[in-house]
N, C-alpha and C positions, 0 to 999 in steps of 0.2 A: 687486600682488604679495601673496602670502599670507603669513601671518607665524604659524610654530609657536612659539608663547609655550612649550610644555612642553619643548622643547627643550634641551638643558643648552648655558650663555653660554659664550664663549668669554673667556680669562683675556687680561690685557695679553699674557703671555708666547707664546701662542700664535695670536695673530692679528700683525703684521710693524707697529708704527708707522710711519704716514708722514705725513710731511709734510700741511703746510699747500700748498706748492708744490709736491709731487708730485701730490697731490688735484687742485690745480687742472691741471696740468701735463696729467692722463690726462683730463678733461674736455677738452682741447682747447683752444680759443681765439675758437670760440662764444658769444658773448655771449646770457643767454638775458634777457630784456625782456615784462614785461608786457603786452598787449595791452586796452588799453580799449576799447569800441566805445562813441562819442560820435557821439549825432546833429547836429547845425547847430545847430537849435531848441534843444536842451538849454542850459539855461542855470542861473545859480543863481539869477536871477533867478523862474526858474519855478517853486522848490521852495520849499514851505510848510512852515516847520520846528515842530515840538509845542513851544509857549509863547513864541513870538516875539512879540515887542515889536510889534505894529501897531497904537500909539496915532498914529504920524504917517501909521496910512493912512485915506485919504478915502475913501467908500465911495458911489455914484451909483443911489441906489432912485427907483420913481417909483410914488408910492404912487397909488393909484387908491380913490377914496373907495365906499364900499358904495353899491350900484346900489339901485333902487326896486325890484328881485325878489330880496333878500337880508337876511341880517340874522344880528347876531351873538349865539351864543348864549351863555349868562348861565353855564353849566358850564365850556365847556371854549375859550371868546372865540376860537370858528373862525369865519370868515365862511363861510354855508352859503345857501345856494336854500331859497326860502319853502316848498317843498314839502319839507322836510328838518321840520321846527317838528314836533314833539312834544308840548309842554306850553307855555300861555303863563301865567306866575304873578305880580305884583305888577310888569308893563309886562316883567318879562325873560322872553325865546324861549329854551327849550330845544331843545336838536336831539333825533334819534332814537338818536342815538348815545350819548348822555348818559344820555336816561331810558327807552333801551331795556333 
């Protein structure tokens, strides 16, 4: 609904007070209710809140140690393909990325 703000207000005197129980009275007896849509899966379990405490959570990595066709370089410590190697300086590999 549109609303003319230039409009001139209307005073106590000229619009009728009513009620708290006439208000509700002319709504009817309607009860009006939120509707949430919640899925099954939704849980609060599943939501990751900004700065929550997860010092008591365990975290299951499995590191895989650098192959014999890789190596990490001495810039920017990616592990990259021998065919990435750029510059080799005092035993450490640059990648292309670094010293391109």
């Amino acid at each position: 609904m549109a609303t003319d703000y230039d409009a001139p207000r209307k005073t106590e005197e000229e619009s009728p007070a009513e009620s708290l129980e006439a208000l509700q009275a002319s709504r009817g007896n309607t009860a009006q209710t939120a509707v949430i849509d919640v899925e099954e899966n939704d849980t609060a379990e599943g939501i990751d809140l900004p700065g929550a405490d997860l010092s008591g959570e365990e975290l299951t990595v499995i590191v895989v140690p650098e192959q014999s066709d890789e190596f990490t370089c001495g810039s920017c410590f990616l592990v990259r393909h021998r065919s990435q190697i750029a510059l080799e300086k005092n035993g450490l590999k640059y990648c292309k990325d670094c010293e391109g």
